[in-house]
C-alpha positions as CSV (number, residue, x, y, z in Angstrom):
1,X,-24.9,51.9,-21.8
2,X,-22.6,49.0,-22.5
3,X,-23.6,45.7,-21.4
4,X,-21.9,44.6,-18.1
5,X,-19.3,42.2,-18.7
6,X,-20.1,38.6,-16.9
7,X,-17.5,37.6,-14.4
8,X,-16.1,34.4,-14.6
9,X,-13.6,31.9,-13.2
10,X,-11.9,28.6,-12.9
11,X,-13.2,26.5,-9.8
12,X,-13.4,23.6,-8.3
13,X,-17.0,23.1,-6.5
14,X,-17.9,20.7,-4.0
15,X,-21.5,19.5,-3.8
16,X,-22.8,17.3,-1.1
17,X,-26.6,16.4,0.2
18,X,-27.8,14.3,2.9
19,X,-29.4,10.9,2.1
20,X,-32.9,10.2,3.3
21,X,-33.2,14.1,4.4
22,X,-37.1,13.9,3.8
23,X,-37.8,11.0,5.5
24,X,-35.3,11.8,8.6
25,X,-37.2,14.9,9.1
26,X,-40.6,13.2,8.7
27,X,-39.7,10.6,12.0
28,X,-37.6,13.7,14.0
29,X,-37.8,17.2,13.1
30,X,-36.1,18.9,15.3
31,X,-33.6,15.8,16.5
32,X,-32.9,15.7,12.5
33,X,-32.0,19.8,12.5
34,X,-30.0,19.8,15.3
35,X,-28.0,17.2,14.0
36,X,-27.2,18.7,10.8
37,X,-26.2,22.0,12.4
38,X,-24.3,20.1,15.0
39,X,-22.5,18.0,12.2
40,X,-21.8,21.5,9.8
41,X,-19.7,23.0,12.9
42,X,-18.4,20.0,14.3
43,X,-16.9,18.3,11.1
44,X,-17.8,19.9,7.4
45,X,-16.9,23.6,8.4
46,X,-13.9,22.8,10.1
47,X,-12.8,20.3,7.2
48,X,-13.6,23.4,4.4
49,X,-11.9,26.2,6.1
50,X,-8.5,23.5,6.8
51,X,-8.8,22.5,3.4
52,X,-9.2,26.1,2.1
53,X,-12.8,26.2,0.8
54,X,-15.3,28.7,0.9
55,X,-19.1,27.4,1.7
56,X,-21.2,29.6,-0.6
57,X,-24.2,28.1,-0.3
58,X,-26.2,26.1,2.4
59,X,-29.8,24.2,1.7
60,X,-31.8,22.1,4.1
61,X,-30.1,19.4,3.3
62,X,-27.1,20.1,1.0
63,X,-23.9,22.4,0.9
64,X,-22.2,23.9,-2.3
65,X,-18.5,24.7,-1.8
66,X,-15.7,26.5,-3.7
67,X,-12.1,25.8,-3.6
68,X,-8.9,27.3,-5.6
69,X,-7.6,23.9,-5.9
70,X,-9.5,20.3,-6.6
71,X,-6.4,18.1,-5.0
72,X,-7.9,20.2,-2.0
73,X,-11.6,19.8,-2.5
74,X,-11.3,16.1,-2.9
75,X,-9.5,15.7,0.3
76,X,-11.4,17.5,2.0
77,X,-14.8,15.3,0.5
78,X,-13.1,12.4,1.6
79,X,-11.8,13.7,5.5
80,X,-15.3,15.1,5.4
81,X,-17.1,11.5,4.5
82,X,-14.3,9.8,7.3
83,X,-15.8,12.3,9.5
84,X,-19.2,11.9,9.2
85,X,-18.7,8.0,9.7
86,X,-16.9,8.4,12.6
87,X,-19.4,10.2,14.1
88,X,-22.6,8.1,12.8
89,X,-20.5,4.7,13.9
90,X,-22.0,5.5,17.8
91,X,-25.5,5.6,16.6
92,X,-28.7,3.2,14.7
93,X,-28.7,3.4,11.2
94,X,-31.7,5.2,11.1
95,X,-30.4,8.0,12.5
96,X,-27.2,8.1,10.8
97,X,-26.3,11.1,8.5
98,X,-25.0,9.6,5.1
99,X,-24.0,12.2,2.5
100,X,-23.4,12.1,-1.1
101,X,-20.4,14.0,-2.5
102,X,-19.5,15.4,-5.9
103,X,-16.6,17.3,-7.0
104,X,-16.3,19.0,-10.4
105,X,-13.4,21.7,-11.9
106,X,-15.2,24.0,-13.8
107,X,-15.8,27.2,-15.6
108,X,-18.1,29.4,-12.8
109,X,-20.0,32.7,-13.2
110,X,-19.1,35.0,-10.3
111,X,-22.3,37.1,-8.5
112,X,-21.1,38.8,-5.5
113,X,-20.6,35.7,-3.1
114,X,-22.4,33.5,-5.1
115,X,-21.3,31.0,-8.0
116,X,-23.6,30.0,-10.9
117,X,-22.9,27.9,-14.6
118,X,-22.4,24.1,-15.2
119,X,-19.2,24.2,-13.7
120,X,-21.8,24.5,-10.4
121,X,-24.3,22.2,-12.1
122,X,-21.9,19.6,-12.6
123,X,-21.4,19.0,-9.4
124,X,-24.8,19.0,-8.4
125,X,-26.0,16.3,-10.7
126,X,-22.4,14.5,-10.4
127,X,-23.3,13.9,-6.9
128,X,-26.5,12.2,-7.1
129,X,-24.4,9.4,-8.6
130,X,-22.6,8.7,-5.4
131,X,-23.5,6.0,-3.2
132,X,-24.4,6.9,0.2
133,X,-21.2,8.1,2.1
134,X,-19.3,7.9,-1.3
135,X,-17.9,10.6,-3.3
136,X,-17.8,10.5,-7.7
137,X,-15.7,12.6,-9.5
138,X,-16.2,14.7,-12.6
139,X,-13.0,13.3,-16.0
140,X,-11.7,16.8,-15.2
141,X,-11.6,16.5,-11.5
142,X,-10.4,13.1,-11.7
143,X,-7.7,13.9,-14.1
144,X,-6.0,16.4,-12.3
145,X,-5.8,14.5,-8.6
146,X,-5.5,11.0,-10.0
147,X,-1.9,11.4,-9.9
148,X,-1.4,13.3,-7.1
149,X,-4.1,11.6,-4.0
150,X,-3.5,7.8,-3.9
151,X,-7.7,7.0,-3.8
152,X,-9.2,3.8,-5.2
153,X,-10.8,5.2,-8.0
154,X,-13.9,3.2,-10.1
155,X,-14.4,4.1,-14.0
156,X,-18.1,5.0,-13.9
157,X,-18.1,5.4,-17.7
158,X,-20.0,8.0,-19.6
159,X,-23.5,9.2,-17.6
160,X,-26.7,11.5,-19.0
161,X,-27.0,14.4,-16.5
162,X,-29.9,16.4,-16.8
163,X,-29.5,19.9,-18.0
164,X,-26.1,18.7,-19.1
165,X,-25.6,19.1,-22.7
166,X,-23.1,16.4,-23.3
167,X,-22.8,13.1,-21.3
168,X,-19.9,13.0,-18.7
169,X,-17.5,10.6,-17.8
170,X,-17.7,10.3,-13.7
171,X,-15.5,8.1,-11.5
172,X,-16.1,7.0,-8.1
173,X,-13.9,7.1,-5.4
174,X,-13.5,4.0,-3.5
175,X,-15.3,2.7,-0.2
176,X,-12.1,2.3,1.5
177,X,-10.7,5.6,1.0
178,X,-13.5,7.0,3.3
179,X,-15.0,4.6,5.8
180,X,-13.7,5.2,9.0
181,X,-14.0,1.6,9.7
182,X,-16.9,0.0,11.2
183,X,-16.7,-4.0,12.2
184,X,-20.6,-4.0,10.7
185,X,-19.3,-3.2,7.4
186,X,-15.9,-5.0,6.7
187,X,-15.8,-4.2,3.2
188,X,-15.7,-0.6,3.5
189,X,-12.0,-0.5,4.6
190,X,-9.1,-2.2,2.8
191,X,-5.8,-0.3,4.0
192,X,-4.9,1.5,7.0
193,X,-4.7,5.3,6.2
194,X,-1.6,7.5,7.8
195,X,-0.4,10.6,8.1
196,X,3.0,11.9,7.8
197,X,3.4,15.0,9.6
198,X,5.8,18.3,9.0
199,X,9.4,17.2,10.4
200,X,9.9,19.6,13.2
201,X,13.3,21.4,12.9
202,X,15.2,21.2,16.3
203,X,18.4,23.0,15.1
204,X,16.9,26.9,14.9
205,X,19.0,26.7,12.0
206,X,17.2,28.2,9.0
207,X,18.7,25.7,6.7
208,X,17.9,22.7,8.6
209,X,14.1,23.7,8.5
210,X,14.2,22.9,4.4
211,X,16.2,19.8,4.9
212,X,12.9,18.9,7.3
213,X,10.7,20.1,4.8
214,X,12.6,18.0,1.8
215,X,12.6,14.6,4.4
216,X,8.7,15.3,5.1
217,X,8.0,15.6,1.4
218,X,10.3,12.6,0.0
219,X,9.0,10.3,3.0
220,X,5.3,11.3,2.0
221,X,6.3,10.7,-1.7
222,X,7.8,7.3,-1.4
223,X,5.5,5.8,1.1
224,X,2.9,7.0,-2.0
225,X,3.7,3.9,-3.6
226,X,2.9,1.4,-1.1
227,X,-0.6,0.4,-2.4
228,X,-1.6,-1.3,0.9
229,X,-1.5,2.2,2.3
230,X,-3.7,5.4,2.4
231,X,-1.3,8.4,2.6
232,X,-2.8,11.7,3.7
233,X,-1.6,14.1,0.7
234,X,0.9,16.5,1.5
235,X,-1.5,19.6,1.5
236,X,-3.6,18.2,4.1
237,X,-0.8,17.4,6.7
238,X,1.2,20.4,5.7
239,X,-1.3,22.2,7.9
240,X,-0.3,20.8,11.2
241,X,3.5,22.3,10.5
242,X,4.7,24.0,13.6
243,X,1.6,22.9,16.1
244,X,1.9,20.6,19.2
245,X,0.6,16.7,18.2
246,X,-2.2,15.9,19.2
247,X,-3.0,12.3,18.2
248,X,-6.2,11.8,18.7
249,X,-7.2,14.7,17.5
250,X,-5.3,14.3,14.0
251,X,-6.9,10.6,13.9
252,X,-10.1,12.3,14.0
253,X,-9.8,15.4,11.5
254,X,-8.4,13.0,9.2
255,X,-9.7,9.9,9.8
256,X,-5.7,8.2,10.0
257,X,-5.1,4.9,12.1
258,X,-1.9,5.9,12.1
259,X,0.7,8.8,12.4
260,X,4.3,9.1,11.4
261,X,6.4,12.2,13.2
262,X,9.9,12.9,13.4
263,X,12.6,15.6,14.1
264,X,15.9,17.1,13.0
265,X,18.6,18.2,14.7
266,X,22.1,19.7,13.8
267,X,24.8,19.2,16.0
268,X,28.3,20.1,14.5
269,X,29.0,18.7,11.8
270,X,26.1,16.0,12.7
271,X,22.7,15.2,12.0
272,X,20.6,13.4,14.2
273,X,17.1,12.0,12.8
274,X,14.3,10.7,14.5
275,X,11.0,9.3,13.6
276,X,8.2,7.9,15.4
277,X,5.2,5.8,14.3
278,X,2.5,6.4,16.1
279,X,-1.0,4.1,16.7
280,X,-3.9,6.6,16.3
281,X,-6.4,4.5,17.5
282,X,-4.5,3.1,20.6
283,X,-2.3,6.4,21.1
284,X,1.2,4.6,21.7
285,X,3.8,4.2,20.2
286,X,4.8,0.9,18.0
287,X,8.1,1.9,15.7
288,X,11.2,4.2,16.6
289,X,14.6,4.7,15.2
290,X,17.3,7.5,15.2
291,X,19.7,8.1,12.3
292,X,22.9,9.7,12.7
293,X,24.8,10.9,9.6
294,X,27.6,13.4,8.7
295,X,26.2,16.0,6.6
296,X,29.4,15.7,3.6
297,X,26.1,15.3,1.2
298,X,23.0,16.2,2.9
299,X,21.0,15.2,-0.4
300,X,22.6,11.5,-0.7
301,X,22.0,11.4,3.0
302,X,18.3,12.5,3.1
303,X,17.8,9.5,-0.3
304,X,19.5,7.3,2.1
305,X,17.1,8.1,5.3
306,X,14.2,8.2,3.1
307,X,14.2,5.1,2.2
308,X,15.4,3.5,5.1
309,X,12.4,5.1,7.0
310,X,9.6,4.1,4.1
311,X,11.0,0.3,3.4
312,X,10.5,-0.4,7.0
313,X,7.2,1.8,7.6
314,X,4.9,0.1,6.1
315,X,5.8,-3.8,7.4
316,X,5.7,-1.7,10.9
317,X,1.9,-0.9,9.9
318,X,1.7,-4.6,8.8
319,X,2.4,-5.9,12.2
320,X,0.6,-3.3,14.2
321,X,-2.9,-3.7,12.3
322,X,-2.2,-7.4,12.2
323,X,-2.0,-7.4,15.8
324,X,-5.2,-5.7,15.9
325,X,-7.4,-7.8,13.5
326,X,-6.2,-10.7,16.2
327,X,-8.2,-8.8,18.8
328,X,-11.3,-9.4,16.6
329,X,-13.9,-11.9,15.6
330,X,-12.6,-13.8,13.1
331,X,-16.1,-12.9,10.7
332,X,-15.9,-9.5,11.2
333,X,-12.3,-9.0,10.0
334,X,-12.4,-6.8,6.9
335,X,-10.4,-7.3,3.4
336,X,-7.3,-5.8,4.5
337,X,-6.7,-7.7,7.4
338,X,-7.6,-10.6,5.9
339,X,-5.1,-10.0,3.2
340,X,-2.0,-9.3,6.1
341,X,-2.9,-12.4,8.0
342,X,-2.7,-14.6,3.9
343,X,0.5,-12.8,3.6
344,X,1.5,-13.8,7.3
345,X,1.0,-17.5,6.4
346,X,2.0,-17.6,3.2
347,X,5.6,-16.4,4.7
348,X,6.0,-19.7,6.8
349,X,5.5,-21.3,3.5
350,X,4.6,-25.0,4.7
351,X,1.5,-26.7,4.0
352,X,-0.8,-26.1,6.7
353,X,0.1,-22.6,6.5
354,X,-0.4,-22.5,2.8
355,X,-4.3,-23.8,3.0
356,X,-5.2,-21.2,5.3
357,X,-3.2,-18.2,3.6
358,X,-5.7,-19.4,0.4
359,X,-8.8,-19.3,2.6
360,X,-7.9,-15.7,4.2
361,X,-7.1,-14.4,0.7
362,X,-10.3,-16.1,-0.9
363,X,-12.0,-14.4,1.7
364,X,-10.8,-10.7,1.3
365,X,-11.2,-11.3,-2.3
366,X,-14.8,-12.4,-1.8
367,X,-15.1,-9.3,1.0
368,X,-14.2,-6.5,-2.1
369,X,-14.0,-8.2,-5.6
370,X,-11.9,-5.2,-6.9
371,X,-9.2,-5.1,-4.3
372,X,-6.2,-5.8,-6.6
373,X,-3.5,-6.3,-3.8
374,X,-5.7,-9.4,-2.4
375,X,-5.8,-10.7,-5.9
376,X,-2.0,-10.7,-6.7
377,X,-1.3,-12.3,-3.1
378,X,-3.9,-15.1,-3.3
379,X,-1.6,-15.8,-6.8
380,X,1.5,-15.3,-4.9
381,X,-0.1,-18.2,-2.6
382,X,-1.4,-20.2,-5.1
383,X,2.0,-20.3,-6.6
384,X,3.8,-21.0,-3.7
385,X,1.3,-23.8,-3.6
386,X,2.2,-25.0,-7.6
387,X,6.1,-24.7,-6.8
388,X,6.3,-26.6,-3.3
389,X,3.6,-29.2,-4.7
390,X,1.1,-28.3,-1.7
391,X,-1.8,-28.7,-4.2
392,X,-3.9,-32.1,-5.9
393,X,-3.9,-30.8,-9.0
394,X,-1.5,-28.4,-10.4
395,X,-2.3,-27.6,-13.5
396,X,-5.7,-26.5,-12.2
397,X,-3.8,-24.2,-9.1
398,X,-1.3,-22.9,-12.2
399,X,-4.3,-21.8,-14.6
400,X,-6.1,-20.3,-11.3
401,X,-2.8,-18.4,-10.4
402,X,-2.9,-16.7,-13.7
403,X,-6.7,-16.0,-13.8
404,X,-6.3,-14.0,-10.3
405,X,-2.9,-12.5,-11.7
406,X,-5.0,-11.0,-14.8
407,X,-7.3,-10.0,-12.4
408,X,-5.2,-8.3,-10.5
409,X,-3.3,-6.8,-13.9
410,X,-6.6,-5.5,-14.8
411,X,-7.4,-4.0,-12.1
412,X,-4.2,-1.8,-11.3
413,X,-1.9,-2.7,-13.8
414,X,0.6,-0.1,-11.7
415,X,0.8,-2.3,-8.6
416,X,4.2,-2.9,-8.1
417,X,3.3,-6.6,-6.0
418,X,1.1,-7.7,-9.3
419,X,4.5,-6.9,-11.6
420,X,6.9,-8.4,-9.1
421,X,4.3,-11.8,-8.8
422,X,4.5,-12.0,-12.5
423,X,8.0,-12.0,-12.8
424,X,8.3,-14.7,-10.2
425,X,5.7,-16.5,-12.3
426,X,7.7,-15.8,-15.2
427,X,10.9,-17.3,-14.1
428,X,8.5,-20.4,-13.1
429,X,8.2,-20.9,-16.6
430,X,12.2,-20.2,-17.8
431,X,10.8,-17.1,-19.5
432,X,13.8,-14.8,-18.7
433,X,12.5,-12.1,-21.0
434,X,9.3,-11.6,-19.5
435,X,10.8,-11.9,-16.0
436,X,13.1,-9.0,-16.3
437,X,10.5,-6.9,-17.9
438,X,8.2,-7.7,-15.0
439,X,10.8,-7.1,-12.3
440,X,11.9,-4.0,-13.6
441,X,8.5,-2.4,-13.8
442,X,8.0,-3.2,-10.5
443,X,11.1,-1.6,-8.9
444,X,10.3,1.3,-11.1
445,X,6.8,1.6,-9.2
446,X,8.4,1.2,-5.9
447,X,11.9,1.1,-5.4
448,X,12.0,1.3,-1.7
449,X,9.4,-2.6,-1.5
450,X,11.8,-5.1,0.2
451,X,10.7,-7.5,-1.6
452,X,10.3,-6.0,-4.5
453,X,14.3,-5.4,-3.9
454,X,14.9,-8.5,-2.5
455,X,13.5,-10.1,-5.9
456,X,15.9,-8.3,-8.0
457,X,18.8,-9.8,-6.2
458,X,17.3,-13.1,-6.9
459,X,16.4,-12.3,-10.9
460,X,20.1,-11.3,-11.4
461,X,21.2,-14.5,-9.5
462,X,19.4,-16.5,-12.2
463,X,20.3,-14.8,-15.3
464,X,23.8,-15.7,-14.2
465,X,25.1,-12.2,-12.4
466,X,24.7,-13.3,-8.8
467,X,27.5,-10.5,-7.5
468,X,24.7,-7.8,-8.7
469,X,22.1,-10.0,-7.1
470,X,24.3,-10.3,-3.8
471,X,24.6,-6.5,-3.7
472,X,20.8,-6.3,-4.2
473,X,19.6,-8.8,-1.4
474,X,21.9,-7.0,1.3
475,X,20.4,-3.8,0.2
476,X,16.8,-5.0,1.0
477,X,18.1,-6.6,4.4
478,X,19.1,-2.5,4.8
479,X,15.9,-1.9,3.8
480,X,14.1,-4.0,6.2
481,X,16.0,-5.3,9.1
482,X,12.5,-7.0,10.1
483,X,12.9,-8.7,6.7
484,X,11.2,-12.6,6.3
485,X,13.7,-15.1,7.2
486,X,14.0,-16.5,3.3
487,X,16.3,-13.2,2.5
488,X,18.9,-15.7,4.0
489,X,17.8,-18.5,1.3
490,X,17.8,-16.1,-1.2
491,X,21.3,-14.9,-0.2
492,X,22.8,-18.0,0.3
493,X,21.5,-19.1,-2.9
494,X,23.6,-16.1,-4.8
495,X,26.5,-17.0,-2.5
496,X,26.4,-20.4,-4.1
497,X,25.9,-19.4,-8.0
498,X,28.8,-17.2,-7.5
499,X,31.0,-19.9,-5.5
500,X,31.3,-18.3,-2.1
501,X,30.3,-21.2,-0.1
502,X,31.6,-20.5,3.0
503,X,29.4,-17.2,2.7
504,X,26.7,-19.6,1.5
505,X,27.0,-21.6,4.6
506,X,26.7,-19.2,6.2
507,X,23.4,-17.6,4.6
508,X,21.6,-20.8,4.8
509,X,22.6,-21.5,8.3
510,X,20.9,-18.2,9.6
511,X,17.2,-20.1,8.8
512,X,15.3,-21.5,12.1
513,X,13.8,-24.5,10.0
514,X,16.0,-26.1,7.4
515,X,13.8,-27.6,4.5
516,X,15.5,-30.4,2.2
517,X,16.2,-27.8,-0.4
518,X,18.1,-25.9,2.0
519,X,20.3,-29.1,3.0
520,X,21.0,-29.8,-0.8
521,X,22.4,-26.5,-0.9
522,X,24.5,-26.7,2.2
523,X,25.7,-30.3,1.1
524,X,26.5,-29.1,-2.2
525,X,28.5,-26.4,-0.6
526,X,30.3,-28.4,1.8
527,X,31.5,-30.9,-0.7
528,X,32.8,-27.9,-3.0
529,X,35.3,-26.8,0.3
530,X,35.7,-30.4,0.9
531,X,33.9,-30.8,4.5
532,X,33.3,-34.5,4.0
533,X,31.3,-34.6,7.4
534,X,29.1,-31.8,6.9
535,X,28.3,-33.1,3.5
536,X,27.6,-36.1,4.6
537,X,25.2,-34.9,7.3
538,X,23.4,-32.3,5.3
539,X,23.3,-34.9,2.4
540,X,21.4,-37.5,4.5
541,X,19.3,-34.6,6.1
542,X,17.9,-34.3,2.6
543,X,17.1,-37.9,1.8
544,X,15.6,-38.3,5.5
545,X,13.2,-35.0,4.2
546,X,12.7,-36.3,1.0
547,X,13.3,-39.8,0.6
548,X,12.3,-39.8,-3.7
549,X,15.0,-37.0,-4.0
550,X,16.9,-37.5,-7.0
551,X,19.2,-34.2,-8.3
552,X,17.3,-34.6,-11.8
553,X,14.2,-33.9,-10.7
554,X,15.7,-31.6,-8.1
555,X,17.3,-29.2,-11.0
556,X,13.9,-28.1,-13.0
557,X,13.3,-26.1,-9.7
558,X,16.2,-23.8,-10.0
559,X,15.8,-21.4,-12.7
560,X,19.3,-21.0,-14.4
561,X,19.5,-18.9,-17.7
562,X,23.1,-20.2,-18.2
563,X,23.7,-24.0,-18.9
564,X,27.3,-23.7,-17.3
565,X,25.5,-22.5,-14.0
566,X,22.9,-25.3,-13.9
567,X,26.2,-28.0,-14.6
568,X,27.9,-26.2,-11.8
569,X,24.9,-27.2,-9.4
570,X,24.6,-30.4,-10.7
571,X,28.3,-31.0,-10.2
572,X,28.0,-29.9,-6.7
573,X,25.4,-32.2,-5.7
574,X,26.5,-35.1,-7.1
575,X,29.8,-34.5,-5.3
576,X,27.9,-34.6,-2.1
577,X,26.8,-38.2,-2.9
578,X,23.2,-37.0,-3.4
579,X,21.4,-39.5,-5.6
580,X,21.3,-38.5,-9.4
């Protein structure tokens, strides 16, 4: 008889055990069993069957499970892992159920409902790599989800496994991806996670429902490259499409402190769009808007919605976990948090403000070594520090700028923030070239960043093209309408180079607290309409803030690429009597 032919097929195969399974059992038998059967139907089943998996097998204390797709099996190890803290957060450590996790894409060898072959025995020994509540990925696994789930992922290297012919390279997915969040444990969360959900179509119009479906996915898309943010991939909230919101019930399954919905309706020749942004944790509401727009080019209209909705999204996250981490002891805040409130402080860019920005970001970089974002902004800080001479010795704070910089390059060399920092380092140093390489990769990684936008306008204004940098700074106070007050300097500045001065005026005049840099401009601006008084005023504002200033040692702080542009300052501020 001809031999039967062996059935095979691609998988991907999730394997997860329970930590300290022998020992639990030894202290509480039957407490330990009815856990684990409470925690299979409360949070893995659940989590497999929404993420599409099949459980094929079930051991004492471990679970082998098959999905079509490994984007789907390594969200669903991660909601699982969220799960499973939130659930052990009420209880002692010593009764806590940790798993491990691994998740390979494999060739499998099909036996009725069971699944054999190394694509199984991958997984199995991949998994004893993790770290207690962590997850490690198999090259092929990794390679096909790197690009599409937005996880902090750790290069384990090449590992041994036993029974595994060939040694494996295995990454691990970071802390922060799957804690759910626990003040004992700061450094297991470093960005809020949210969820966008399915736009609900309010029309009944069948065409409306893809415009929805086209929003949901180009919101979900953009906000991807936020790095401060976990975004819930698109599979995994596509599930909730057509079902009544339930927040906290969302927050659970997915572990999200947040949730973005919204709705579309047609009305004539009318759209109306809304969008709410939703606290999980507090269930209430802390961001709203409504867009109306013809529909003469729904496509140019959904780009234009898009990114109106993801540049002010995630500076609406900023404030509402900011105002959180207040509400807490100021030693158990965790990486994240400590980050927002550096980059709060670092905004009102004086002194005092400065120092303390540098201790919260020394902190969250002490907190979780490799967090890349906390890195670039404690160089952001430090050269803020350098520029407005807050530090004792600069050339120490400029080589420590770029030692955290590289550390931040190497880290995620695809953070927009760490390209955008060292093109403003760049222009520091007069080194155009590098500056516009810089800036352009970072708008290329995230187009919709405010500042990231704002900074282009700024660029352009040096290289000598302030209309294109005028254009650019408006669009980023589109962007963000909650924008940082220095859009107006950076404005006003353009204004200037391109000699609009009223506009400048203007600009500048928009600032709450005037700094002596700002009164230069403003004098130099008022002389160039001939407002004698006003430059007089402004003119003596600056010497009362800065009695040593001088406009040659004022100049090597604006970063002109043209000579005629620099003369044209000069000019302007020796007209308004300023002393040379």
């Amino acid at each position: 008889m001809p031999e039967e032919r062996i059935q095979r097929r691609l998988a991907a195969i999730l394997a997860a055990d329970v930590v300290g399974y022998s020992r639990m059992m030894s202290e509480d038998e039957s407490g330990t069993l009815a856990m684990l059967k409470q925690r299979r139907q409360e949070v893995l089943a659940p989590l497999v069957s929404q993420h599409g998996g099949r459980i094929f097998k079930l051991m004492g204390d471990g679970v082998l499970v098959e999905f079509p797709s490994v984007v789907d099996a390594v969200q669903c190890a991660v909601d699982v892992q969220k799960g499973m803290a939130a659930q052990n957060a009420a209880l002692p450590a010593n009764k806590q159920v940790l798993l491990r996790v691994g998740v390979n894409l494999g060739d499998v060898i099909v036996e009725g409902s069971d699944l054999y072959g190394d694509g199984v025995n991958l997984a199995s020994r991949i998994e004893g790599l993790a770290q207690p509540g962590g997850i490690c990925l198999s090259d092929t696994a990794h390679h096909h989800v790197a690009s599409k789930l937005s996880l902090d992922y750790h290069d384990m290297g090449e590992q041994s496994l036993k029974n595994i012919a060939k040694p494996v390279r295995v990454y691990s997915v970071g802390p922060g991806a799957v804690s759910a969040g626990s003040d004992e444990q700061p450094q297991q969360r470093d960005k809020p996670a949210i969820v966008v959900l399915p736009f609900t179509n309010m029309s009944g119009d069948p065409e409306q429902e893809f415009f929805a479906d086209g929003l949901t996915e180009d919101i979900l898309t953009e906000l991807s490259r936020f790095r401060e943010l976990l975004v819930i991939s698109r599979n995994t909230s596509s599930r909730y499409k057509g079902k009544a919101v339930e927040v906290k019930k969302i927050a659970k399954e997915l572990g999200v402190d947040y949730l973005l919905e919204g709705s579309v309706r047609k009305v004539g020749n009318r759209v109306r769009i809304t969008v709410q942004l939703i606290d999980a944790v507090a269930d209430r509401h802390i961001w709203a808007d409504r867009y109306d727009r013809d529909l003469a080019d729904i496509f140019a209209m959904q780009d234009e919605v898009t990114s109106s909705v993801v540049a002010t999204l995630p500076r609406r996250v900023e404030s509402a976990t900011r105002e959180r981490a207040a509400n807490k002891p100021t030693e158990n805040m965790a990486a994240y948090e400590c980050v927002l409130t550096g980059k709060l402080l670092h905004h009102r860019s004086n002194k005092a403000d400065n120092a303390a920005a540098l201790e919260m970001l020394e902190r969250a970089t002490k907190l979780d070594p490799k967090y890349a974002h906390a890195h670039a902004w404690l160089a952001c800080t430090l050269g803020q520090s350098w520029v407005n001479g807050f530090c004792a010795d600069r050339d120490a704070t400029w080589n420590r700028m770029l030692e955290e910089l590289q550390t931040a390059y190497a880290l995620d060399s695809d953070d927009s923030d760490v390209h955008r920092i060292l093109a403003a380092v760049s222009l520091a140093r007069d080194d155009f070239d590098k500056a516009t390489y810089h800036q352009e990769r970072a708008l290329t990684l995230n187009p919709n960043d405010d500042l990231v936008v704002v900074q282009q306008g700024e660029v352009l204004t040096w290289l000598g093209r302030p209309e294109e940098g005028i254009d650019w700074i408006k669009k980023a106070m589109r962007l963000n309408p909650y924008h940082p007050e220095r859009f107006w300097n950076h404005l006003g500045r353009a204004y200037f180079v391109a000699h609009r001065y009223a506009e400048a005026v203007d600009a500048f005049k928009r600032i709450t607290a005037l700094d002596h840099t700002h009164h230069a401009f403003l004098a130099a601006a008022h002389a160039q309409m001939g407002n004698q008084a006003e430059m007089r005023s402004h003119a003596g504002d600056v010497l009362s803030l800065k009695p040593d200033f001088t406009v040659e040692s004022y100049l090597p702080t604006v970063h002109y690429k043209r000579p005629e542009d620099r003369d044209h300052h000069r000019a302007s501020l020796l007209k308004a009597g300023l002393p040379a």
